[in-house]
KEDO-34937 format. One record per residue (C-alpha): x, y, z negated; residue in three letters; chain. Coordinates in nm, 3 decimals, m for minus. Layout:
KEDO-34937
KERO | X | Y | Z | code | unit
KERO | X | Y | Z | Ala | A
...
***
This chain:
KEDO-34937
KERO | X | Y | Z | code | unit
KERO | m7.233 | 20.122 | m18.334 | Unk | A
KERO | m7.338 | 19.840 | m18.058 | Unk | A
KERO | m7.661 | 19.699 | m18.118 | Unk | A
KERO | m7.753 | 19.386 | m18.002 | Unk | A
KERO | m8.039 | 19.332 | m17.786 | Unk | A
KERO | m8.314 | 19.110 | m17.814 | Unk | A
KERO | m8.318 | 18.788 | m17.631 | Unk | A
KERO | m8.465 | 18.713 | m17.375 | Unk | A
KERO | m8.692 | 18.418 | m17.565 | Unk | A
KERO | m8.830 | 18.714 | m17.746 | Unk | A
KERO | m8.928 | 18.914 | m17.467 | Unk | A
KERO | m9.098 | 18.589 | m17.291 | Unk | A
KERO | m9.262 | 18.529 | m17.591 | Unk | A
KERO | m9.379 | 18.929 | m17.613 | Unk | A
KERO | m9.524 | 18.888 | m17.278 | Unk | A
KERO | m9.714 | 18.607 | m17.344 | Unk | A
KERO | m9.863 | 18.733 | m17.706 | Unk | A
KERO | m9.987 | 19.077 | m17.514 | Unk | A
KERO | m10.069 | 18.924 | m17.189 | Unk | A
KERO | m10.222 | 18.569 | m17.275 | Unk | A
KERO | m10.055 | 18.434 | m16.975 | Unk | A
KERO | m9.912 | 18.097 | m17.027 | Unk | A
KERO | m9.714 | 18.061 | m16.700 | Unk | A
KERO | m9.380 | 18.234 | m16.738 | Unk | A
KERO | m9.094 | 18.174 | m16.534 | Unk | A
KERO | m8.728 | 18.353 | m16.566 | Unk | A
KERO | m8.557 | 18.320 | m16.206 | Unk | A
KERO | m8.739 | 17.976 | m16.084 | Unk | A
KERO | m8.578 | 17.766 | m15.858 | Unk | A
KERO | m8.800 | 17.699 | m15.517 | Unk | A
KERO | m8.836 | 17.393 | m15.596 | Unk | A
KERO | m9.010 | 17.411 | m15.893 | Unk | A
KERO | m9.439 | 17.402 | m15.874 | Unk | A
KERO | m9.557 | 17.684 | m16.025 | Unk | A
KERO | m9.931 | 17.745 | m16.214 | Unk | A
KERO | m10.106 | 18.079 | m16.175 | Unk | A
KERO | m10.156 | 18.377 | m16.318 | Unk | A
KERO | m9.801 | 18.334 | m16.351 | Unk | A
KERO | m9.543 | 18.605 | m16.396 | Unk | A
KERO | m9.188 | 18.536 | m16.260 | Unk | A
KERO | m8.963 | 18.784 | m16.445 | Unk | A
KERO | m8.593 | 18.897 | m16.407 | Unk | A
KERO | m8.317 | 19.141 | m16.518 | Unk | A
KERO | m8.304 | 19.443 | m16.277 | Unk | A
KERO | m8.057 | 19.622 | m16.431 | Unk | A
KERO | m7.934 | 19.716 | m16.786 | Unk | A
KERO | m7.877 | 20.100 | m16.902 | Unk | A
KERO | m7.668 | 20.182 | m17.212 | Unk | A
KERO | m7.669 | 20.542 | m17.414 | Unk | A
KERO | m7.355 | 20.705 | m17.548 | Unk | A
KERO | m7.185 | 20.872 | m17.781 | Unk | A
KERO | m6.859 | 20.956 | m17.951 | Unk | A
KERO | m6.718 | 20.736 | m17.573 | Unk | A
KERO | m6.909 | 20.407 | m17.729 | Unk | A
KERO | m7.195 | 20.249 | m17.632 | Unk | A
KERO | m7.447 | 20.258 | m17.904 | Unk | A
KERO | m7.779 | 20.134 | m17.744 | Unk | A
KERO | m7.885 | 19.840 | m17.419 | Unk | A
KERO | m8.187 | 19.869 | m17.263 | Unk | A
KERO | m8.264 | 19.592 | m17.007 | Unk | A
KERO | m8.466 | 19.626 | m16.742 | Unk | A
KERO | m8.677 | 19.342 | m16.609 | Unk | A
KERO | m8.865 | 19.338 | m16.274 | Unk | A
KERO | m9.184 | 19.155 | m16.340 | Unk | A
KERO | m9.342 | 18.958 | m16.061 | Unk | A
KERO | m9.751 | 18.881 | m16.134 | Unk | A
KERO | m9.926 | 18.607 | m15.942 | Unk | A
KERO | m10.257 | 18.555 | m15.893 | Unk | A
KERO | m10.516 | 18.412 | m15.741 | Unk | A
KERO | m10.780 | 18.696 | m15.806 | Unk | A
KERO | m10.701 | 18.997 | m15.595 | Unk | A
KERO | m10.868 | 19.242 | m15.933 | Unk | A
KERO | m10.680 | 19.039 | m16.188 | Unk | A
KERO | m10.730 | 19.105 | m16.540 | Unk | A
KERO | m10.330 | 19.055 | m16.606 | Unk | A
KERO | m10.259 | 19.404 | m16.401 | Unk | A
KERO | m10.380 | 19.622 | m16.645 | Unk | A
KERO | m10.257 | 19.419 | m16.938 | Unk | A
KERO | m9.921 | 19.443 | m16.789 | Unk | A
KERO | m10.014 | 19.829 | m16.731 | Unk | A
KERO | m10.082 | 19.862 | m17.105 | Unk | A
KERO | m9.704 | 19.728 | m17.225 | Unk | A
KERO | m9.528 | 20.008 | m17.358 | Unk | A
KERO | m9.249 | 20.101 | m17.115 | Unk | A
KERO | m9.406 | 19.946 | m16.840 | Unk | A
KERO | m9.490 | 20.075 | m16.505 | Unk | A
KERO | m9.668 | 19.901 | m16.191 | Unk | A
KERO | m9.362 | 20.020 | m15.900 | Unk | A
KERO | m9.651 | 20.035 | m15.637 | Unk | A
KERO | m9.528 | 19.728 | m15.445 | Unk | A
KERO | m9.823 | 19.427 | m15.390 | Unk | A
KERO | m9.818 | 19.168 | m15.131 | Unk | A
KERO | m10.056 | 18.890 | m15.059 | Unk | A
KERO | m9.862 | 18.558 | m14.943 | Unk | A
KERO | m10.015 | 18.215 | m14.930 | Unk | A
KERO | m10.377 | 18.317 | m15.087 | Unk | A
KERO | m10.179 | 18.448 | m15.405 | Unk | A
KERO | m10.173 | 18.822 | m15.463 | Unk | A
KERO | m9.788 | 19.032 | m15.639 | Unk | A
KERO | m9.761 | 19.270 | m15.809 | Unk | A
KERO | m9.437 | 19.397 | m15.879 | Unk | A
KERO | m9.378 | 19.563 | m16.267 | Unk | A
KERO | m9.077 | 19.750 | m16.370 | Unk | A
KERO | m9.039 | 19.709 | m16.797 | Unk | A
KERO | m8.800 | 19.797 | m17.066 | Unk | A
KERO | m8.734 | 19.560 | m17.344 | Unk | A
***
């Protein structure tokens, strides 16, 4: 049996009950002004389980972007606390603003 996954509302609002960060953004344009912290989250890819040659489970991957101002934010290990979460070990500094770059399950 194919379950449905759950939205991807739900998972914004997920991150932003465990994280406390306000400033979500799925896929921005660059045009639009962001706020920081901010995390800029995406689908990275989507892996299914089988059985009996049907799907029966989706798990979607999202690649989690965290910006912020403070190079020792407090969002990192918040992020590193989300079950099925893990920090890929890619940071960059551009413009003052410090990513991190997440890899999570939902």
């Amino acid at each position: 049996m194919f379950t449905i996954p759950n939205s991807r509302i739900d998972f914004r609002n997920f991150l932003v009950e465990k994280t406390g960060i306000e400033y979500l953004y799925f896929q921005p344009p660059e045009s639009i002004k962001m706020s920081y912290p901010a995390i800029i989250y995406s689908i990275s890819r989507v892996n299914h389980k089988f059985a009996d040659n049907n799907k029966y489970l989706r798990f979607t991957a999202y690649q989690l972007i965290l910006i912020d101002k403070d190079p020792d934010s407090e969002f990192f290990y918040k992020l590193l606390d989300l079950p099925m979460c893990s920090y890929t070990g890619t940071s960059y500094q551009k413009d003052n603003l410090n990513h991190y770059i997440f890899t999570i399950y939902y």
